[in-house]
Legacy VTK file of the C-alpha trace (Angstrom):
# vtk DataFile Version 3.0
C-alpha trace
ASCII
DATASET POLYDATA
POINTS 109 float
26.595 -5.856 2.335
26.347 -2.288 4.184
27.083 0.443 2.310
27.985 3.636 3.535
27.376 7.417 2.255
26.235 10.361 3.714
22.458 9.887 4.063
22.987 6.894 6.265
24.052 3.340 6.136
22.079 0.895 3.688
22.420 -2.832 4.363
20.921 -5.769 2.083
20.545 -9.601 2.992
19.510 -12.418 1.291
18.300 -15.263 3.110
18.061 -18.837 2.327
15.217 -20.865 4.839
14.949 -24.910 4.877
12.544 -26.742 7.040
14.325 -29.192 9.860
13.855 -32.006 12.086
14.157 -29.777 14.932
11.167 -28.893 16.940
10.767 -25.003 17.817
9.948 -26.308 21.808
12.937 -28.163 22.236
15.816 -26.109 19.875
19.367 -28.768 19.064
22.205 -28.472 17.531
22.679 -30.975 14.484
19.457 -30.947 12.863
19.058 -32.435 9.567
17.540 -30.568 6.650
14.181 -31.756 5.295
15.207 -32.086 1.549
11.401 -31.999 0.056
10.093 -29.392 1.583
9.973 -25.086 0.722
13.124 -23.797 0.680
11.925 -20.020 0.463
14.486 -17.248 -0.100
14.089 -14.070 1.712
15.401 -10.377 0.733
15.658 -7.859 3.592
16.904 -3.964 2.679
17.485 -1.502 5.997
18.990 2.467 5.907
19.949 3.692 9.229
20.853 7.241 9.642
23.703 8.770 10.653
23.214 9.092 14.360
25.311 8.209 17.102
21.912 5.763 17.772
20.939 4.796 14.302
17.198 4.585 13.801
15.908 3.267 10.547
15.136 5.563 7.884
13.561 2.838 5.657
13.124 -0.857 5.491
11.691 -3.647 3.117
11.805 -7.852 3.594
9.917 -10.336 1.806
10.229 -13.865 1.524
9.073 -15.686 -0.966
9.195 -19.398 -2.394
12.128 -20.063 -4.653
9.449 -22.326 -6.870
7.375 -19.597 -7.901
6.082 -19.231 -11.179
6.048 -15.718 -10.879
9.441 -15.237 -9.666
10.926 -13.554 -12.330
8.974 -10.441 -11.545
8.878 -11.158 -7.710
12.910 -10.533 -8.151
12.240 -7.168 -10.546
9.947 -5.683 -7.566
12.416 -6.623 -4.812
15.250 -5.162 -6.646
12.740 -1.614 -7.271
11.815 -1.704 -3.363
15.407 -1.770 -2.308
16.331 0.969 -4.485
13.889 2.938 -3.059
14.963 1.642 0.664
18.575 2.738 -0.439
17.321 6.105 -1.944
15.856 7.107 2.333
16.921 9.991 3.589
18.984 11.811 0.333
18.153 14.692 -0.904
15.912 17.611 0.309
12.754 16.357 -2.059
11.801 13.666 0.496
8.233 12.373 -1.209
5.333 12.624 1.167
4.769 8.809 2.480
1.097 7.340 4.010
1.045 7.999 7.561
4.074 10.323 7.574
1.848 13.284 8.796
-1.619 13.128 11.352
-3.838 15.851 11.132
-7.054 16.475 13.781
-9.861 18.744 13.748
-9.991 20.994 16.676
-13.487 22.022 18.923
-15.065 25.323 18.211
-13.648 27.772 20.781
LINES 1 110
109 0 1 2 3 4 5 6 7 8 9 10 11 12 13 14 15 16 17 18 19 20 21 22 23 24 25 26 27 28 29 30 31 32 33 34 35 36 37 38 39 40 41 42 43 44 45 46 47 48 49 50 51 52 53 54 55 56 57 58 59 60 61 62 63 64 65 66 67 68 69 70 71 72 73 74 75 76 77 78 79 80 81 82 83 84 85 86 87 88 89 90 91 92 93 94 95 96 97 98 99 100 101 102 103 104 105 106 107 108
């Protein structure tokens, strides 16, 4: 579902994996699902920029088994990361992120 506003496009997918019959070697067209196995379900949340090439301003996936206990609060967290993936790039209070700066010590002169 992209969404578009002025900070950049935001895009969300949700995924639903199954297990097959079909080998990763040898890839075919009519597999059949393996009905007892994990069926995990995975969320992925992008912004892109503006740009005429869009780069990624923020991203966040995770998938997780749809039998989890915890799931419940699995589905609060994913919901708070892609918030937070939709919230890139707005504003001019942009919150200082691990890694977004590198500082070195110089040699005495």
């Amino acid at each position: 579902v992209p969404q578009d506003d002025p900070s950049g496009t935001f895009v969300q997918l949700r995924l639903g994996l199954a297990q097959t019959t079909c080998r990763k070697r040898a890839p075919q067209r009519h597999c059949r699902v393996l009905e007892s196995r994990r069926k995990p379900t995975c969320l992925a949340c992008y912004k892109f920029d503006t740009g005429d090439v869009p780069k990624v301003l923020d991203k966040y996936h995770n998938c997780g088994p749809s039998h989890h206990l915890a799931a419940k609060e699995i589905r609060q967290r994913d919901e708070a990361e892609c918030r937070a993936v939709e919230e890139a790039g707005r504003g001019g209070d942009t919150p200082y992120l691990p890694g977004m700066f590198a500082f070195s010590r110089g040699l005495p002169a």
